[in-house]
The first five atom37 places (N, CA, C, CB, O) and aatype in JSON, in Angstrom:
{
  "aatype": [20, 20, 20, 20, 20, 20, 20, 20, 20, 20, 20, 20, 20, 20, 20, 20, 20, 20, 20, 20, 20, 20, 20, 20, 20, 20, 20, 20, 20, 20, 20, 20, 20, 20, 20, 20, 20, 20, 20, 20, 20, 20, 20, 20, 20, 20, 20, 20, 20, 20, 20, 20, 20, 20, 20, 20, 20, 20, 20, 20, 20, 20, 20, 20, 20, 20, 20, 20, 20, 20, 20, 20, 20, 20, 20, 20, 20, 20, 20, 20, 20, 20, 20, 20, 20, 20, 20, 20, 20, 20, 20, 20, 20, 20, 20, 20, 20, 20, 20, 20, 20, 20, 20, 20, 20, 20, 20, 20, 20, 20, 20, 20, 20, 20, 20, 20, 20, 20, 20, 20, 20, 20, 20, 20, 20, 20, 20],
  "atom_mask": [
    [1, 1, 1, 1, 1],
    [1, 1, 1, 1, 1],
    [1, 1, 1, 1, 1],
    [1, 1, 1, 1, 1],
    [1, 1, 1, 1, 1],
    [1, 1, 1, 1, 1],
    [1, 1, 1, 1, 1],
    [1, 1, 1, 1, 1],
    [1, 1, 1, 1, 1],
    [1, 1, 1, 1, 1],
    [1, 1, 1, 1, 1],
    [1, 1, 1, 1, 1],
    [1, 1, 1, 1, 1],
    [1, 1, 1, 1, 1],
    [1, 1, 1, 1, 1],
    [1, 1, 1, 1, 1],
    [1, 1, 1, 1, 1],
    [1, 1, 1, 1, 1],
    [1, 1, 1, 1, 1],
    [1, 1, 1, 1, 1],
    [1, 1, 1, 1, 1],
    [1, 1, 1, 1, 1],
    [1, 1, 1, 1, 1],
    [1, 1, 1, 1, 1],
    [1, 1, 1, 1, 1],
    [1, 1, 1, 1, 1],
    [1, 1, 1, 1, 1],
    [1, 1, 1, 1, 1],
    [1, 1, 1, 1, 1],
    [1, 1, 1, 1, 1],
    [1, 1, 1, 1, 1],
    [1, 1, 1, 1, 1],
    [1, 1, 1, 1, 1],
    [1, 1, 1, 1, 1],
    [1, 1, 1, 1, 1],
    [1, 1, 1, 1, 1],
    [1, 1, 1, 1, 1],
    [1, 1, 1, 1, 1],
    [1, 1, 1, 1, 1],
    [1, 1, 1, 1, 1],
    [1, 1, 1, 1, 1],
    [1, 1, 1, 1, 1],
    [1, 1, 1, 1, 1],
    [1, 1, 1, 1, 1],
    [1, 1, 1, 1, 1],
    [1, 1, 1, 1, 1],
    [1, 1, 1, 1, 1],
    [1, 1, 1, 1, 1],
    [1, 1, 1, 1, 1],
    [1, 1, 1, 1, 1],
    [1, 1, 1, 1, 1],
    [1, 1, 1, 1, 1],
    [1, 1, 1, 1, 1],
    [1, 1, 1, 1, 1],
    [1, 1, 1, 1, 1],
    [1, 1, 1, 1, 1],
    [1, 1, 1, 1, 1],
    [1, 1, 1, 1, 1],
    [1, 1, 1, 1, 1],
    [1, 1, 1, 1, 1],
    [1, 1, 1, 1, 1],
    [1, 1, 1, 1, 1],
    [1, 1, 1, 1, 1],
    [1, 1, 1, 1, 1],
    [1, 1, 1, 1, 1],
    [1, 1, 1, 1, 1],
    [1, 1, 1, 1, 1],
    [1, 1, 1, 1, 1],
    [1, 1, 1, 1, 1],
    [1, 1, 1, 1, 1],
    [1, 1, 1, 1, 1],
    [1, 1, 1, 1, 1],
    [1, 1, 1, 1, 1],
    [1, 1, 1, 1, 1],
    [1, 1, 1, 1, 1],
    [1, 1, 1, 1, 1],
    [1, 1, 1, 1, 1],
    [1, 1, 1, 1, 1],
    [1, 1, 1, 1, 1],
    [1, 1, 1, 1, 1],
    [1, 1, 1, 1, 1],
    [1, 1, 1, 1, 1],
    [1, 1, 1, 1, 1],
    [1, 1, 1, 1, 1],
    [1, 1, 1, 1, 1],
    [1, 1, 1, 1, 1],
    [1, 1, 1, 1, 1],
    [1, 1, 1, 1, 1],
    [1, 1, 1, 1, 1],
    [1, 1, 1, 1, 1],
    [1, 1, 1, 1, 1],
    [1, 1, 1, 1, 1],
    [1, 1, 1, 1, 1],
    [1, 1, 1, 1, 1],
    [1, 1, 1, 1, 1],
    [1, 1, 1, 1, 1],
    [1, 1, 1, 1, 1],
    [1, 1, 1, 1, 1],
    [1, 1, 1, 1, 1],
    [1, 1, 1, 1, 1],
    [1, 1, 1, 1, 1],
    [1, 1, 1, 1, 1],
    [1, 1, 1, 1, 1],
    [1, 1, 1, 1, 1],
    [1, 1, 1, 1, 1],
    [1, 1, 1, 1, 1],
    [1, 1, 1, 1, 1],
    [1, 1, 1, 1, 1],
    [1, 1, 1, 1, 1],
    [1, 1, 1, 1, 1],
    [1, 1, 1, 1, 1],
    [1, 1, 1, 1, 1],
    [1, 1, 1, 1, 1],
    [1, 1, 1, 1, 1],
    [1, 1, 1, 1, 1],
    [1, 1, 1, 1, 1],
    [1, 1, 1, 1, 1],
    [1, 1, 1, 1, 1],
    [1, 1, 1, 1, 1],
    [1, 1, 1, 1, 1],
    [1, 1, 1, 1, 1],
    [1, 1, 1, 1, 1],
    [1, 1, 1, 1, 1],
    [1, 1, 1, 1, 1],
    [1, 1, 1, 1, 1],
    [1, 1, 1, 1, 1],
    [1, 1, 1, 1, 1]
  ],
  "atom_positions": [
    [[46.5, 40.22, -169.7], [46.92, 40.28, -168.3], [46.25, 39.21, -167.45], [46.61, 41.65, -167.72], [46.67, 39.02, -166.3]],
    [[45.11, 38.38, -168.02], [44.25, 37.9, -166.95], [45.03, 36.03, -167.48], [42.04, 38.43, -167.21], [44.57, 34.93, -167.16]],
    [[45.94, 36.25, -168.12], [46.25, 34.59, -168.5], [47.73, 34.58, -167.08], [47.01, 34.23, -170.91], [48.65, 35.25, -166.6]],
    [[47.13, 33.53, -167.02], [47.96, 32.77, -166.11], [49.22, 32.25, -166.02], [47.5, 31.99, -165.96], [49.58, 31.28, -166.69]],
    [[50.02, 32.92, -165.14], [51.99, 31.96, -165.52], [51.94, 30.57, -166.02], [53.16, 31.58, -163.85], [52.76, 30.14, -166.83]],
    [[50.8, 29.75, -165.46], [50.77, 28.5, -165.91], [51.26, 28.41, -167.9], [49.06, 28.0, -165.45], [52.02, 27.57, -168.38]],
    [[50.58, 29.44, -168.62], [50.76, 29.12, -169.86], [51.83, 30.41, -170.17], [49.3, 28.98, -170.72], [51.97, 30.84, -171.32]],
    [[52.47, 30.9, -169.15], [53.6, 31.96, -170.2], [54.8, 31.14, -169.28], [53.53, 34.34, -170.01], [55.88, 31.53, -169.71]],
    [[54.95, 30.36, -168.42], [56.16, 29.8, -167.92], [56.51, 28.65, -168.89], [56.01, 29.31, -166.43], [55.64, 28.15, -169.6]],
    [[57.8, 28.25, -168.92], [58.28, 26.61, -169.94], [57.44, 25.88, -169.26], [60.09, 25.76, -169.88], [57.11, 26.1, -168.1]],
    [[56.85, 24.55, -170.3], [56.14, 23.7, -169.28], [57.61, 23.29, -168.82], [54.92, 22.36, -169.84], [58.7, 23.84, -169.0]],
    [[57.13, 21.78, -167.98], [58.27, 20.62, -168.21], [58.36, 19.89, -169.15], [58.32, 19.74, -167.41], [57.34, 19.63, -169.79]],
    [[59.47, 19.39, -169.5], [60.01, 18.67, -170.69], [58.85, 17.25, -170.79], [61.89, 18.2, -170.37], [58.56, 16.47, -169.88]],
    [[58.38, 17.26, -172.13], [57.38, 16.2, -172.71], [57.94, 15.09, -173.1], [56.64, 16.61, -173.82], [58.51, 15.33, -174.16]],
    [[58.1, 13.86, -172.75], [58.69, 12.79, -173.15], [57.69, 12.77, -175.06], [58.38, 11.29, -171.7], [56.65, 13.38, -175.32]],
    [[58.3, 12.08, -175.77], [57.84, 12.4, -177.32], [56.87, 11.23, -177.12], [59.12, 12.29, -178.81], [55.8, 11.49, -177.68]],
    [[56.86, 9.87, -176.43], [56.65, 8.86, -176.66], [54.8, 8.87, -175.86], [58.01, 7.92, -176.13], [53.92, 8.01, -175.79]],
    [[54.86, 10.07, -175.46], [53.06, 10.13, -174.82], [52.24, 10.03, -176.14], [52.48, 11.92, -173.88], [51.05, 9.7, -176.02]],
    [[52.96, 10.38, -177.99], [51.61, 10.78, -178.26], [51.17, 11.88, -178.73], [51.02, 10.72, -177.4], [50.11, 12.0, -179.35]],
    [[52.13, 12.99, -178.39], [52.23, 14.66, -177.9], [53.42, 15.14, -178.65], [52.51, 14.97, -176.08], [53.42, 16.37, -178.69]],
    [[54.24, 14.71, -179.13], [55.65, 15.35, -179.76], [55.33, 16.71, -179.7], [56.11, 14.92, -181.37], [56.0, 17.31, -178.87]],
    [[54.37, 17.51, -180.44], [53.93, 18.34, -181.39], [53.56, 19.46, -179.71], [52.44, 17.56, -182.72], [53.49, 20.69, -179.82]],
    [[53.41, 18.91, -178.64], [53.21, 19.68, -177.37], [54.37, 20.84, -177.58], [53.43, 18.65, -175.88], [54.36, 21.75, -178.4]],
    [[55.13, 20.61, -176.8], [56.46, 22.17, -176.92], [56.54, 22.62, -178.23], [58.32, 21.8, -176.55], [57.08, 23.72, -178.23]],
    [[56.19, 22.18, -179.53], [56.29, 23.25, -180.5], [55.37, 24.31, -180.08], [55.99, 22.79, -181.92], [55.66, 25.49, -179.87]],
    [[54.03, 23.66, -179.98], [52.65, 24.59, -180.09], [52.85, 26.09, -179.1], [51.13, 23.51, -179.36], [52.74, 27.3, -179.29]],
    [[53.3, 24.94, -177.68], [53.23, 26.19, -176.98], [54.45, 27.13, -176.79], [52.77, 25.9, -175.76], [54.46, 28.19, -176.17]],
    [[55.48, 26.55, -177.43], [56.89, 27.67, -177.89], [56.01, 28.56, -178.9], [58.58, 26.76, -178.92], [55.91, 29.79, -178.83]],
    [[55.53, 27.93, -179.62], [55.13, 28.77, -180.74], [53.99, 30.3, -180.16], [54.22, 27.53, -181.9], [54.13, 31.43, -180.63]],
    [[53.09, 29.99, -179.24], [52.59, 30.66, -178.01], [53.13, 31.56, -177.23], [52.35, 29.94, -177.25], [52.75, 32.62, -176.75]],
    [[54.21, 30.87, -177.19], [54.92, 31.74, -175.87], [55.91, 33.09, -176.82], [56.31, 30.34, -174.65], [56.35, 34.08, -176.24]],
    [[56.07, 32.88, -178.06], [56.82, 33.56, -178.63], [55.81, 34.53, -179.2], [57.71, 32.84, -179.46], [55.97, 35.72, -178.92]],
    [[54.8, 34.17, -179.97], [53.95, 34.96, -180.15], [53.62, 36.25, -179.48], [53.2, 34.34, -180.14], [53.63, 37.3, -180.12]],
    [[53.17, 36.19, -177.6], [52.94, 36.88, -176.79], [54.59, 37.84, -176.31], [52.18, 35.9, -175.8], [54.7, 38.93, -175.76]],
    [[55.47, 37.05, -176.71], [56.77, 38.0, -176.39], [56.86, 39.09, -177.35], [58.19, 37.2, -176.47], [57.4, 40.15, -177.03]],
    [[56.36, 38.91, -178.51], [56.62, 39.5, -180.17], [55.42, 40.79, -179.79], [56.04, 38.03, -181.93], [55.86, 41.92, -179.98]],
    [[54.24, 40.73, -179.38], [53.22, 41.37, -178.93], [53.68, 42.15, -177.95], [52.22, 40.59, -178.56], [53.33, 43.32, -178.15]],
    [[54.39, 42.01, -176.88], [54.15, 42.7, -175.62], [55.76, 43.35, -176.72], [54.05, 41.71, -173.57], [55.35, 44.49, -176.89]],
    [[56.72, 43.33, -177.23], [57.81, 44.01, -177.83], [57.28, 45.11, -178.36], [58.55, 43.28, -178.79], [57.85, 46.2, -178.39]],
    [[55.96, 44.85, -178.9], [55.53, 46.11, -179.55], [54.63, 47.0, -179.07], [55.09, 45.88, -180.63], [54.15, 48.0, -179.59]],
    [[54.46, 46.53, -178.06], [53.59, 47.49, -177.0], [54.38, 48.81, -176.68], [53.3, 46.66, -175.47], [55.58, 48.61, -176.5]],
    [[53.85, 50.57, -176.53], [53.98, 51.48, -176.65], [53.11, 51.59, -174.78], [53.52, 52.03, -178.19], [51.91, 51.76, -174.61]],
    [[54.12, 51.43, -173.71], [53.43, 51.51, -172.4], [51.86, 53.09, -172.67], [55.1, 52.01, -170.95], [50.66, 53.2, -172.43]],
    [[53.22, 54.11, -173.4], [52.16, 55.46, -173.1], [50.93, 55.14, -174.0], [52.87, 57.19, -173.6], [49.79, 55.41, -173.61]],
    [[51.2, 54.51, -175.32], [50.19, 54.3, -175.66], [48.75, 53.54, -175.21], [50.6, 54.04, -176.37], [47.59, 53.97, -175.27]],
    [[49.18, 52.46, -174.83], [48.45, 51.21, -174.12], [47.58, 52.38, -172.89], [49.87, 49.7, -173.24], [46.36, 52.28, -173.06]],
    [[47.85, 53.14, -172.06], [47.42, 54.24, -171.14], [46.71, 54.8, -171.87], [48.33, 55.12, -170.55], [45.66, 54.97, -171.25]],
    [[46.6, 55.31, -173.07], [45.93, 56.61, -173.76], [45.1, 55.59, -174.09], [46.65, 57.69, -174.98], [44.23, 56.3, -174.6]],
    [[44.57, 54.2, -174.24], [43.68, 53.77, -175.16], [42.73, 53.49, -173.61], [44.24, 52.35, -176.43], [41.59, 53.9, -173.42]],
    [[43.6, 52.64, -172.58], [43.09, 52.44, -171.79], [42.21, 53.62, -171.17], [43.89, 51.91, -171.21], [41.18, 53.41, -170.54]],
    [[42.81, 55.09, -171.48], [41.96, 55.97, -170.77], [40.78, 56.78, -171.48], [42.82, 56.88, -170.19], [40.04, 57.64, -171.0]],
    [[40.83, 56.23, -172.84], [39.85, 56.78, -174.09], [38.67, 55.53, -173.49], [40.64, 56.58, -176.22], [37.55, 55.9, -173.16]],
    [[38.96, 54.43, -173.42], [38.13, 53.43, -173.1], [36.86, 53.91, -171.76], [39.21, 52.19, -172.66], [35.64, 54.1, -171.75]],
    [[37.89, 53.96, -170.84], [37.45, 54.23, -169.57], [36.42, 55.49, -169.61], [38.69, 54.46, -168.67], [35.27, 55.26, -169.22]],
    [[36.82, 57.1, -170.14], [36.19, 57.77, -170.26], [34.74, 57.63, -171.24], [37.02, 58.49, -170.42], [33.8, 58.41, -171.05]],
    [[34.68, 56.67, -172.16], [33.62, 56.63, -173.04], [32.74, 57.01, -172.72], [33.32, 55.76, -173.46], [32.99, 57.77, -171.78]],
    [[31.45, 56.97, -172.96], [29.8, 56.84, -172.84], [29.6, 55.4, -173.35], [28.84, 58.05, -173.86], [29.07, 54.61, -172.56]],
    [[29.91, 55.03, -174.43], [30.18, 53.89, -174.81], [31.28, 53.46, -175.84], [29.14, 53.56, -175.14], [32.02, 54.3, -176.36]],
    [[31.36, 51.98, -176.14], [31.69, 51.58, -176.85], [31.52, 50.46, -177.7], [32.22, 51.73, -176.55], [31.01, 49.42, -177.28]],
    [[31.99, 50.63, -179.07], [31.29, 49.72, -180.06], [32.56, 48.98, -180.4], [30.47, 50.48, -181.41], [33.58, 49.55, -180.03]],
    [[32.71, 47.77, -181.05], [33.63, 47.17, -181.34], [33.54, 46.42, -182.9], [33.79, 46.37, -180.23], [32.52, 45.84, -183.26]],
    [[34.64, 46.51, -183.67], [34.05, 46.22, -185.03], [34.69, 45.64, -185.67], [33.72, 47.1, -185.76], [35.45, 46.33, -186.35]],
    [[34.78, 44.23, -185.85], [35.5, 42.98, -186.91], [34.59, 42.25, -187.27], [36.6, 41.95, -186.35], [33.6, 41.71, -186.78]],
    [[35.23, 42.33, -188.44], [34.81, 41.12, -189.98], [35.94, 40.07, -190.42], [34.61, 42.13, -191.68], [37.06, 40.27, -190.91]],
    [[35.14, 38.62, -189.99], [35.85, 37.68, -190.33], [36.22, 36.9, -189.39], [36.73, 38.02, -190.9], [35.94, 37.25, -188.25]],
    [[36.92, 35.67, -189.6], [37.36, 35.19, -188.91], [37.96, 35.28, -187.15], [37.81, 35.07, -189.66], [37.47, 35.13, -186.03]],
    [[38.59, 35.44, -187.43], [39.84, 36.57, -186.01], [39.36, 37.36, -186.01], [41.46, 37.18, -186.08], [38.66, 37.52, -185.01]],
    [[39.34, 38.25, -186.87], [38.57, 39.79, -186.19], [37.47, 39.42, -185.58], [38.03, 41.03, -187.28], [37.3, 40.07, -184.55]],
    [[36.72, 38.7, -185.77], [35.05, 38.6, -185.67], [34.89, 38.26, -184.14], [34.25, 37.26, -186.76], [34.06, 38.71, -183.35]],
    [[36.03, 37.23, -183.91], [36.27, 36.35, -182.8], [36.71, 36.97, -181.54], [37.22, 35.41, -183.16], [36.62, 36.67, -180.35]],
    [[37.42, 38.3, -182.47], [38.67, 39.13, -181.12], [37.05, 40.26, -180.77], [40.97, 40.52, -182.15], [36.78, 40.53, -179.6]],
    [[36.35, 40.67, -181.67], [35.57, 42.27, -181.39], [34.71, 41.15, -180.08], [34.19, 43.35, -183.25], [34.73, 41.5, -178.9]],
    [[34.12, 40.06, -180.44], [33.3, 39.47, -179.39], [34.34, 39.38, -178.21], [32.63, 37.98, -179.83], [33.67, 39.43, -177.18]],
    [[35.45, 39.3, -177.94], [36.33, 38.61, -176.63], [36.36, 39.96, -176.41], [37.93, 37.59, -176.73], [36.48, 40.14, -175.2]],
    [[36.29, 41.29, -177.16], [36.75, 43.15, -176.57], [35.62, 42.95, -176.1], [37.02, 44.84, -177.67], [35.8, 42.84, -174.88]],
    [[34.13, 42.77, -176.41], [33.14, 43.38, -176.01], [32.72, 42.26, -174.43], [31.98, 43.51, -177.44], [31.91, 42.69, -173.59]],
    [[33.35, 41.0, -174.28], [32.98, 40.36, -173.21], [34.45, 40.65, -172.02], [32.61, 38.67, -173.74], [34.39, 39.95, -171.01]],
    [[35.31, 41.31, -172.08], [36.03, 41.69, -171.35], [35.68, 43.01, -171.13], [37.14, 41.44, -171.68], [36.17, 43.57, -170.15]],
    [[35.07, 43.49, -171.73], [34.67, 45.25, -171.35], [33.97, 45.21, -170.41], [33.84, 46.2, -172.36], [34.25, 45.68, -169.31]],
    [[32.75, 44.52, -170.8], [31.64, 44.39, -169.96], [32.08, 43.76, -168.49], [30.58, 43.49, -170.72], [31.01, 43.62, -167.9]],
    [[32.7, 43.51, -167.99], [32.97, 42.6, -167.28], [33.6, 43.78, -166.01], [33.95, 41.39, -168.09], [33.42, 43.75, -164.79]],
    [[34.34, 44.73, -166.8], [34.42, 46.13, -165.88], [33.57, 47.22, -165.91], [35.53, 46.78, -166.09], [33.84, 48.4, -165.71]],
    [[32.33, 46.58, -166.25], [30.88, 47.94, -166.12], [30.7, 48.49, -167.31], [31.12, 49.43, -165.09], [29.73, 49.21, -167.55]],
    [[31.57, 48.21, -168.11], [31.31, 49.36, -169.83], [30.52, 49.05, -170.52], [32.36, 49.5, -171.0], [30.58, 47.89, -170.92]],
    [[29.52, 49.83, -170.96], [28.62, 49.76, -172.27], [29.83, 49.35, -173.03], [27.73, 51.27, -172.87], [30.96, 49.85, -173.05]],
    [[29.38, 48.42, -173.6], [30.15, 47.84, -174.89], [29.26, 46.89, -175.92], [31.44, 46.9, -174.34], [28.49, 46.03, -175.49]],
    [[29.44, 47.15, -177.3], [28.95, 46.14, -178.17], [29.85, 45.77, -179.53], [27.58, 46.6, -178.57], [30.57, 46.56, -180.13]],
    [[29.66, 44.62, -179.79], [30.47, 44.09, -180.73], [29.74, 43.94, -182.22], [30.95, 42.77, -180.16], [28.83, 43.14, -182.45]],
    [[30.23, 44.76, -183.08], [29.4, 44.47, -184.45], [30.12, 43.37, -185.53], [29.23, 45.99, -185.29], [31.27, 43.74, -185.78]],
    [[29.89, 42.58, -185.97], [30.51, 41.63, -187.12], [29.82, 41.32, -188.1], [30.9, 40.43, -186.74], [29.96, 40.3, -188.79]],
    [[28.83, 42.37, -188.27], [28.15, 42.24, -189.62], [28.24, 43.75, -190.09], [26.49, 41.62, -189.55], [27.94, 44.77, -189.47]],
    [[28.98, 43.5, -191.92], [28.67, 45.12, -192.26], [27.73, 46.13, -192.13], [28.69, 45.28, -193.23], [27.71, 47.33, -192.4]],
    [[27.09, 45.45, -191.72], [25.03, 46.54, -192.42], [25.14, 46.6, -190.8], [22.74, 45.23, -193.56], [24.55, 47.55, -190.28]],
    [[25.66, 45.91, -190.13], [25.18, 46.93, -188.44], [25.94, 47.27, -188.11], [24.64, 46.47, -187.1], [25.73, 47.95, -187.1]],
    [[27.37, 47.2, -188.51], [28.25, 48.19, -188.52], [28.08, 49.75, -188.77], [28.99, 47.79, -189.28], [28.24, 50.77, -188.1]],
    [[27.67, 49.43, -190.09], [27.43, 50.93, -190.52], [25.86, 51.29, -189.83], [27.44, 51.09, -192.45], [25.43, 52.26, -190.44]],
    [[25.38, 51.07, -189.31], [24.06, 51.43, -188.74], [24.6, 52.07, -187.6], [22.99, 50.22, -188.43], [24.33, 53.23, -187.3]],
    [[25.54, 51.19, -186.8], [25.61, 51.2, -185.05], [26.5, 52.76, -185.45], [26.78, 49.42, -183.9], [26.5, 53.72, -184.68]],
    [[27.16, 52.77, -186.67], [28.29, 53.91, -186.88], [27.84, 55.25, -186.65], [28.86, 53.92, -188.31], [28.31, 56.06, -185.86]],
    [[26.64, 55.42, -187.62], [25.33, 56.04, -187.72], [24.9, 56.87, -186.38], [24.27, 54.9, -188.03], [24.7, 58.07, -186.15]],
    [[24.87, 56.04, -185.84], [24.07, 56.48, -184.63], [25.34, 56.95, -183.39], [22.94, 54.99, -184.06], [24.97, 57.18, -182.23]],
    [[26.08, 57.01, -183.59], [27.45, 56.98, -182.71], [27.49, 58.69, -182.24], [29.1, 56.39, -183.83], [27.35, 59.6, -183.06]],
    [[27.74, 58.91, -180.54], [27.81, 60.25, -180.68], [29.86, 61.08, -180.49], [26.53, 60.74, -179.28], [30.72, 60.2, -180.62]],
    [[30.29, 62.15, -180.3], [31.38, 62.53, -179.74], [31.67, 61.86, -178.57], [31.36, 63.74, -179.56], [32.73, 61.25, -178.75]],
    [[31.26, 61.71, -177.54], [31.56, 60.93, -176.21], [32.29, 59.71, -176.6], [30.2, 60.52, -175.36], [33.43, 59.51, -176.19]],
    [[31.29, 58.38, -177.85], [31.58, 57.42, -178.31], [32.99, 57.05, -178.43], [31.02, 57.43, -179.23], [34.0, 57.75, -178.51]],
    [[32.8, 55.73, -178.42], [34.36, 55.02, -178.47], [34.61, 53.99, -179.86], [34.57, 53.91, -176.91], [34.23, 52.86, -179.57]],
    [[34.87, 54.03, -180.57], [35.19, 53.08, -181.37], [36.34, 52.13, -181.46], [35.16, 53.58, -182.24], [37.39, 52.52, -181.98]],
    [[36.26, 51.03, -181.05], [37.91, 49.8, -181.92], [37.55, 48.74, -182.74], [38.98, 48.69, -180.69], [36.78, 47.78, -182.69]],
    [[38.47, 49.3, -183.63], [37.81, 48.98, -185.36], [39.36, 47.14, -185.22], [38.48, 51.31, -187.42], [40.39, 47.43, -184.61]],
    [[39.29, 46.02, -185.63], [39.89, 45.0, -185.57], [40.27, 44.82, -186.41], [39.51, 44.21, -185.26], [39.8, 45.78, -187.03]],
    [[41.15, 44.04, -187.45], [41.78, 43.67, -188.94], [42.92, 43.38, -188.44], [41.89, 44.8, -190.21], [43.69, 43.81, -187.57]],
    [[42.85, 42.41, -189.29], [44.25, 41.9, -189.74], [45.2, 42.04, -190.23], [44.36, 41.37, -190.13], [46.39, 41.78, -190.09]],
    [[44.28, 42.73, -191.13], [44.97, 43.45, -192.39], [45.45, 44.81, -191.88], [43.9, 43.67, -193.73], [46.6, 45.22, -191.78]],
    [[44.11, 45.51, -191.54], [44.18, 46.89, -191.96], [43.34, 47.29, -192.94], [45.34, 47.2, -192.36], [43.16, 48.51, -192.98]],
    [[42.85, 46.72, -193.65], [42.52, 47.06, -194.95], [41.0, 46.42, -195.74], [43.79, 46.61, -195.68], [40.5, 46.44, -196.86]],
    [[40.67, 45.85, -194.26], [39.21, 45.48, -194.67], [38.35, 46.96, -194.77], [38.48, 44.35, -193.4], [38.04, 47.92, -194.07]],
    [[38.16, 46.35, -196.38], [37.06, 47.99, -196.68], [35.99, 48.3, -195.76], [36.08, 47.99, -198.17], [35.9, 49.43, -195.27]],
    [[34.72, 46.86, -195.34], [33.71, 47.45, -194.85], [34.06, 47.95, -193.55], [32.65, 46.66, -194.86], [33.38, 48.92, -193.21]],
    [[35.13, 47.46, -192.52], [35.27, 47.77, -191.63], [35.92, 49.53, -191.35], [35.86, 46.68, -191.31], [35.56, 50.42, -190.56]],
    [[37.08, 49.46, -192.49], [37.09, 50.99, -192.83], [36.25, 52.02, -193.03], [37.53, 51.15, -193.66], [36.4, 53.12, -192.5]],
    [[35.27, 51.7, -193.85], [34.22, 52.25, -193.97], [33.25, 52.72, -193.04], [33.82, 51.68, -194.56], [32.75, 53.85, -193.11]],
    [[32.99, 51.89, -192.21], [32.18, 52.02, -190.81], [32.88, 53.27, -189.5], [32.26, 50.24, -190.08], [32.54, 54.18, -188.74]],
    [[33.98, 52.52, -189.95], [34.71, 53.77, -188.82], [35.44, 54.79, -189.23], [35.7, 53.27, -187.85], [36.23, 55.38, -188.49]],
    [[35.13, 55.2, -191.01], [34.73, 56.96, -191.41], [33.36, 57.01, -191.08], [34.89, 57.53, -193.2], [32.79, 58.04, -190.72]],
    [[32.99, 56.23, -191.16], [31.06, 56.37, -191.08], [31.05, 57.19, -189.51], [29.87, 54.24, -190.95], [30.44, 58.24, -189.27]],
    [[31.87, 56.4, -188.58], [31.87, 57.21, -187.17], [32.41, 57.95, -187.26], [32.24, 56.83, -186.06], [32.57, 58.73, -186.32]]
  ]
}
C-alpha cells in the first residue's frame, strides 16, 4: 500500500535508442506481478490477518533463504514502524529457540516460497 502510483501507473513510452530497451519489459513485468498478487487477495482474509497482527503481544517473523530471508526482515521493519513488537528470525537454531519461548497471545508469520521449507515448518509446530 505504501508504493507509489509513480511505479503501478504505465511509464511513458521509452525511445529503445537511450540504452534502456529492456526498461518497459522490467516494469510490465512488475506491474503484472502486483496485479497477479492483489487477484489473489481474499479482502476478509487480508482483515483477519491484519487483526491477528494488531491484537498480538508480539510478533515473530520467520524465513530461510534468499526471499524469504529478505521479505521476514521488510515484515519485521514495517511492523515496527506501527508500534509492534516484532522480530525477524532467519536462522534455524533461533528460530526454533524464539519458537520455544513463544506464548498464546504470540503471533507468528512463517515465509516460503515453497511452502515446504522443513526448518521453517518445523519452527512453527515448534510454536
Amino acid at each position: 500500500l505504501v508504493v507509489g502510483a509513480l511505479y503501478l501507473s504505465k511509464p511513458p513510452p521509452v525511445s529503445s535508442d537511450n540504452g534502456m530497451p529492456f526498461w518497459n519489459a522490467v516494469f510490465g513485468e512488475a506491474r503484472r506481478a502486483l496485479q497477479e498478487a492483489e487477484r489473489q487477495l481474499d479482502p476478509a482474509q487480508l482483515v483477519k490477518a491484519a487483526e491477528l497482527i494488531a491484537k498480538a503481544r508480539q510478533v515473530t517473523v520467520f524465513g530461510l533463504g534468499g526471499s524469504s530471508s529478505a521479505l521476514a526482515q521488510e515484515t519485521q521493519y514495517r511492523l515496527f514502524r506501527y508500534g509492534i513488537t516484532v522480530s525477524a528470525q532467519c536462522d534455524p537454531y533461533l528460530m526454533r529457540m524464539t519458537a520455544s519461548t513463544l506464548k498464546p497471545s504470540d503471533l507468528v508469520i512463517a515465509i516460503s516460497a515453497t511452502g515446504r521449507t522443513r526448518e521453517v515448518i518445523e519452527a512453527v509446530e515448534l510454536a
